[in-house]
N, C-alpha and C positions, 0 to 999 in steps of 0.2 A: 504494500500500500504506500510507502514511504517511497518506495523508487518512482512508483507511477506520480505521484503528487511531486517529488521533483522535476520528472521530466515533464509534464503540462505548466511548470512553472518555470522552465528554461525555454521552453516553443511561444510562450506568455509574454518575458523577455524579451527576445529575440523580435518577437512580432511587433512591442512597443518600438525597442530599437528600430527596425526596420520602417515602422509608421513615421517615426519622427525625423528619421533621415529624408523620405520622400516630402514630408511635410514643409521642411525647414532649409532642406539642402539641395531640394529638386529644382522649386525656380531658379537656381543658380545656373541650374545646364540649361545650352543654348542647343534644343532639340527643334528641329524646323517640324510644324504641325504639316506633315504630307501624309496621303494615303498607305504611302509604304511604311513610315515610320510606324502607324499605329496597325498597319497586319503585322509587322516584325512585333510589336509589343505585343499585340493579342495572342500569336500566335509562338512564338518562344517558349513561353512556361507549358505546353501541352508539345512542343517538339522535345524541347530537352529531357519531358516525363518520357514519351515513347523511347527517346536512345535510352533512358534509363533503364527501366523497363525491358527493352529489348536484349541489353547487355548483361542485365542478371539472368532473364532467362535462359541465355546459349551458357551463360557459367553454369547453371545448374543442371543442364542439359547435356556437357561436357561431363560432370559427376556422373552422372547416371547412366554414363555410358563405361 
């Protein structure tokens, strides 16, 4: 119980961090508002998951062989 209530309290963390970086240090970058810019944003965090994803599966698939 004590492991799991640390880790939801370091993903907790991490998430704050994260908010306040985009919050406070984002308008700082000078990203041009294009239609590409915002399918690379949309689209990155669901490409990055699939390589991820797909690289565990051939490691595990490598074992089981």
């Amino acid at each position: 119980m004590k492991n799991q209530l640390g880790f939801v309290l370091k993903v907790f963390l991490l998430s704050a961090v994260i908010s306040l970086l985009i919050k406070y240090a984002g308008p700082f970058l000078f990203i041009p508002a294009t239609s590409i810019n915002a399918l690379i944003i949309v689209l990155l965090p669901t490409v990055i998951m699939a390589i991820a994803l797909l690289w565990r599966f051939q490691a595990q698939k490598q074992m089981l062989d």
